[in-house]
N, C-alpha and C positions, 0 to 999 in steps of 0.2 A: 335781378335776373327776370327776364320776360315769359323766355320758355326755354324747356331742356327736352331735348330727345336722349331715351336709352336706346332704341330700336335704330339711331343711324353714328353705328363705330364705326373703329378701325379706320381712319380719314387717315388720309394723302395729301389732299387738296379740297379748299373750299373757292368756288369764285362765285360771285354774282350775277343772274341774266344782265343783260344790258335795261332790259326797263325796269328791275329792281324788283321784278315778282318773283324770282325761284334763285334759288341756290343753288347750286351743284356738287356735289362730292363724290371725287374718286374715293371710293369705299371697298376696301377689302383688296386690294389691285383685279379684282374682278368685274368691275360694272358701274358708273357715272350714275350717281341717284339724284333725281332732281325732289327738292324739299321745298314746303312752303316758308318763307321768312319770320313768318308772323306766328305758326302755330307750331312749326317743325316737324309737318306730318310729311310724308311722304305722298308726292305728287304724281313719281314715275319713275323708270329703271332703264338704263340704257347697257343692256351686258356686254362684256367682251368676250372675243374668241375663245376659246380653252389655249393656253400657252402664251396669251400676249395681256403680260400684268400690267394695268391701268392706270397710273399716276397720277394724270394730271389734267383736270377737263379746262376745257376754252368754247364759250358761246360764242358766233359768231354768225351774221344773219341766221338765216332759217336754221342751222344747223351746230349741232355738239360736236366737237372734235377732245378725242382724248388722246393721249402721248403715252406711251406704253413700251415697256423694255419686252424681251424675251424672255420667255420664262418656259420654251417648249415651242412655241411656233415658227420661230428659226430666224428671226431678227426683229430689233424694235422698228415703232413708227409710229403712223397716225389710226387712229378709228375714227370715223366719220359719221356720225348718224343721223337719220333725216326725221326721224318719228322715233317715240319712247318704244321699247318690246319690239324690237324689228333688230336685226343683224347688221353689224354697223360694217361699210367699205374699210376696206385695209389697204392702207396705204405706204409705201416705200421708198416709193422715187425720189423723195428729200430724205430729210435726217430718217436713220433707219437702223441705231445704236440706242441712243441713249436720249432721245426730245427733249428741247427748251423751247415751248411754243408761249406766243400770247396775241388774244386778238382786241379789238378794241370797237366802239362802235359808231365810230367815226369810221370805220372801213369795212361793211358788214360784209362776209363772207370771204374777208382775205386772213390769213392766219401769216404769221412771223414765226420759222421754226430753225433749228439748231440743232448739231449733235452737242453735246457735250462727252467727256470722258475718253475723248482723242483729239489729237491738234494737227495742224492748224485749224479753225473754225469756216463753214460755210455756208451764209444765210441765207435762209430761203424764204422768199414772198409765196403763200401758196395760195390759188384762190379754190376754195372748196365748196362756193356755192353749187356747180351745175352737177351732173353726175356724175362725173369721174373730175379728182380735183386736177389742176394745172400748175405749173410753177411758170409765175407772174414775170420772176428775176429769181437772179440768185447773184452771189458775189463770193468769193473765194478768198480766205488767208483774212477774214477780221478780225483773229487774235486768238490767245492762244487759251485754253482752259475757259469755257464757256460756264458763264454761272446764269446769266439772265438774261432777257428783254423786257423793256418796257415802251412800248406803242402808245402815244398818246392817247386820248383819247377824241381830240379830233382826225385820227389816223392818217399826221400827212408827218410825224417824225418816229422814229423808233432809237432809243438809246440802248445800246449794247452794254455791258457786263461781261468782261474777260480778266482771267488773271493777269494776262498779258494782251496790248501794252498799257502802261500805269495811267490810263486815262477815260475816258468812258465816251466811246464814240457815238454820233448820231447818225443817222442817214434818210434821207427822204423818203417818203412813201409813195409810189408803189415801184419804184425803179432802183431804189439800195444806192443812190447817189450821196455821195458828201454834203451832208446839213451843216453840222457846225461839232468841235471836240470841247467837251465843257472837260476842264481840266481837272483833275483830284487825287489821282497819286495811286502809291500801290497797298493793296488791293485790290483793285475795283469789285463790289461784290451787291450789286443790284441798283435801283433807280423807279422811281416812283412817281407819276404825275399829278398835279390836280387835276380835277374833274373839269373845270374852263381849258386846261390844257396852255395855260399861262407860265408854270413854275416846272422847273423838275427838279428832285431831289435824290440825288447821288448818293451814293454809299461806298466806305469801303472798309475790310476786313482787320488791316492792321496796317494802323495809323505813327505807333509810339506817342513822339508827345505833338503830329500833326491833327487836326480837325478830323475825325471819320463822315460828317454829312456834310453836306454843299447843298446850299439852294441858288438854280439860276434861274433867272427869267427865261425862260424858252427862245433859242437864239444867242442869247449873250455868251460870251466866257469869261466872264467877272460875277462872281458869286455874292449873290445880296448877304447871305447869314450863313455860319459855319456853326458845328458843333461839334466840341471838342472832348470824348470823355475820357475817366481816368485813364491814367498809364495801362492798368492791367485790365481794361474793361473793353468787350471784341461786340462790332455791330454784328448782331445775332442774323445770318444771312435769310433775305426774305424776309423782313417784318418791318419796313419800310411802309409809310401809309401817310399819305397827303389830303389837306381838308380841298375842300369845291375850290377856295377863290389864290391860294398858295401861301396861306398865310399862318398855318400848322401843321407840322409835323409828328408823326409817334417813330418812336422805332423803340427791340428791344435789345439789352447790351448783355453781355455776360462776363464772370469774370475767369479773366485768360489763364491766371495762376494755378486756383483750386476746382472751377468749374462749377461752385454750389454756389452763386450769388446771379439772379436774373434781377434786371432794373428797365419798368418801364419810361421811357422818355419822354416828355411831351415838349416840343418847341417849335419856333418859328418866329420870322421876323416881326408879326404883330403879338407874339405871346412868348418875349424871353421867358428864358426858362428858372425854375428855380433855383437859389444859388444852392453848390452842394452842401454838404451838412454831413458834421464830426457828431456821432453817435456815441455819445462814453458817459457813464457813469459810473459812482462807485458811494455805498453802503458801508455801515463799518457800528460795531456794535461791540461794550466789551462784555467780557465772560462774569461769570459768578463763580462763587466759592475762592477758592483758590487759585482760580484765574481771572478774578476782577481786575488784574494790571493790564490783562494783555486784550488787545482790541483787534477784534475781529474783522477781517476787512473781503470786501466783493467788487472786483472790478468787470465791467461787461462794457463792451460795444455790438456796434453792426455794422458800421464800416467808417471807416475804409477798412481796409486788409491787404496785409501785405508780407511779405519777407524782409521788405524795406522800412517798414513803418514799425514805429515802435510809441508804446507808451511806457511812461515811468508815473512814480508816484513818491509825494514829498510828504514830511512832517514838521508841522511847526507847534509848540508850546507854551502858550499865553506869550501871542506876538513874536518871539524868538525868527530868526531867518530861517528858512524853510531848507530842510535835508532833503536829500535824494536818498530812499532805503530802497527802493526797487526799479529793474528796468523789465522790460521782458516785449516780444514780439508780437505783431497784432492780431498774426496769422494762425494762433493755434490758441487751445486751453482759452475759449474764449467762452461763458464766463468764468476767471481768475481771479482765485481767493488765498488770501497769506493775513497773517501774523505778525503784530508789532507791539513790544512790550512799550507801557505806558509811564511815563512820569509822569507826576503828580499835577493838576491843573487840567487845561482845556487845550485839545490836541486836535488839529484842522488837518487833514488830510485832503492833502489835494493831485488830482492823476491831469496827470498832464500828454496832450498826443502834436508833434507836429508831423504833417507831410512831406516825405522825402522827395517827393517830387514838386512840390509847393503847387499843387493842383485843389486839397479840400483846406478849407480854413482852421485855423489852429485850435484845437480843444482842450478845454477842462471842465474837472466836477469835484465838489465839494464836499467833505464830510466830517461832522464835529462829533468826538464825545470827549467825556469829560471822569476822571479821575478824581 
């Protein structure tokens, strides 16, 4: 860890200036604080109105724009501000419910914004450089449940993020024309550039057993690398992150079952990724006194997990073929402990797990005692 601030909670939203000296965090949905990167002191405060709660900041040229629901001031939008401690412009004329903005800085002073949380979708180019901002374009009916934008960052494409339709559109920048449909199915639930503005990397919510990421060259619709996670594991919407040249990816997954398992991801076409990995083991130990026959046994993993997956566990005694005495599911009573009385000799206990979906590789673990 480099540094930690306790003086800047309650975050919404974190993004980066463009030239990589301030942070910004909607904080509290009251007020855009800009932070220094390096020490996480506070630099500056940009407050909102009383009634319009603050979500989401976006730098762009001279100015902070933040996306703000209603919370009392009689509908959402944008705030605009020109200087830190000054009363930011309230804006309405574009999305004015629920903002999905982003800006880039390859397009300084134009912002990309959306409603979400009503359909159809209608997007807006807004430029908020001068004093009162403008809408550049706009374009009507781009899909239905708006989850995101992502604006290159040499700011001449922006890919769209709708529930509907199963694809993730692009369009030119600054006229909302037809770019190119990089294709990827349903859900679509965000999109992510590198920093050269070479790659962009797709997302989407619920996959089954297709790929949840896509990587394409900017332009193509043939996808260089896909990533595929388990059955029950959901791309955590928004945690999408690409390196400079497009050649790594993060994102973070969740599991869709129980909802207690997060997994961070790291991949991309110059850095496949790890192969998955079956987590089990199992201890076993026998009693004293009057139960020195019976051997004590401790099965535990970490994943996988499932209502589908199952492990069992065998016994074998001085070489003999191996028995099945237990089966039981992966999804609960995790770590599980039982009892197995002993015959005389050397007793190998071995737990066994395969994937019902033939997604992690097959596991086992080992454990001797002796009679």
């Amino acid at each position: 860890m480099v540094a930690q601030s306790t003086a800047v909670t309650d975050l919404s939203d974190v993004k980066l200036s463009d030239d990589g000296g301030t942070l910004l965090v909607a904080q509290g949905f009251q007020q855009v604080t800009a932070v220094d990167p390096d020490t996480l002191t506070v630099t500056g405060e940009y407050p909102a109105p009383a009634g319009a709660c603050v979500f989401a900041a976006e730098p762009t040229g001279a100015k902070i724009v933040g996306a703000y629901v209603d919370c009392g001031i009689g509908s959402g939008g944008l705030l605009v501000w020109s200087a830190p401690d000054t009363a930011p412009l309230v804006y309405t004329g574009g999305p004015n419910y629920h903002p999905i903005i982003d800006a880039s800085p390859g397009a300084p002073g134009l912002l990309v914004a959306g409603d979400t949380g009503y359909s159809p979708v209608t997007t807006y180019v807004i430029d908020v450089s001068g004093d009162t901002p403008r809408i550049v374009s706009h374009r009507d009916n781009t899909g239905a449940n708006l989850r995101d934008y992502a604006l290159s960052p040499d700011g001449t494409q922006v890919v769209e993020s709708t529930g509907y339709p199963y694809e993730h559109h692009a369009y030119r920048m600054p006229d909302l024309s037809d770019a190119v449909v990089y294709p990827s199915g349903s859900y679509p639930d965000g999109a992510a550039w590198s920093g050269d503005s070479s790659t962009v990397v797709v997302g989407r919510a619920s996959a089954l057993s297709d790929p949840e990421v896509y990587f394409y060259a900017k332009g193509s619709t043939v996808p260089t690398y896909v990533v595929d996670f388990h059955v029950d594991d959901v791309l955590w919407s928004g945690t999408l992150l690409v390196d400079r040249t497009g050649t790594r990816a993060w994102a973070v997954s969740y599991d869709d079952v129980y909802q207690q398992v997060q997994l961070l991801h790291s991949f991309g076409p110059g850095h496949p990724p790890d192969p998955p990995v079956t987590d089990l083991a199992v201890t076993a130990h026998t009693g004293t006194g009057k139960y020195k026959s019976t051997a004590y046994i401790t099965v535990s993993w970490t994943s996988p997990h499932g209502d589908s997956d199952y492990w069992w566990i065998t016994a074998s005694t001085d070489g003999a073929p191996e028995r099945e005495f237990w089966r039981g599911p992966m999804s609960r009573d995790n770590p599980y402990s039982l009892a197995y009385s002993l015959p005389n000799g050397t007793t190998t206990f071995t737990v066994h797990y395969r994937d019902y979906w033939g997604w992690y590789p097959d596991g086992y673990a080992t454990a001797t005692v002796r009679r």
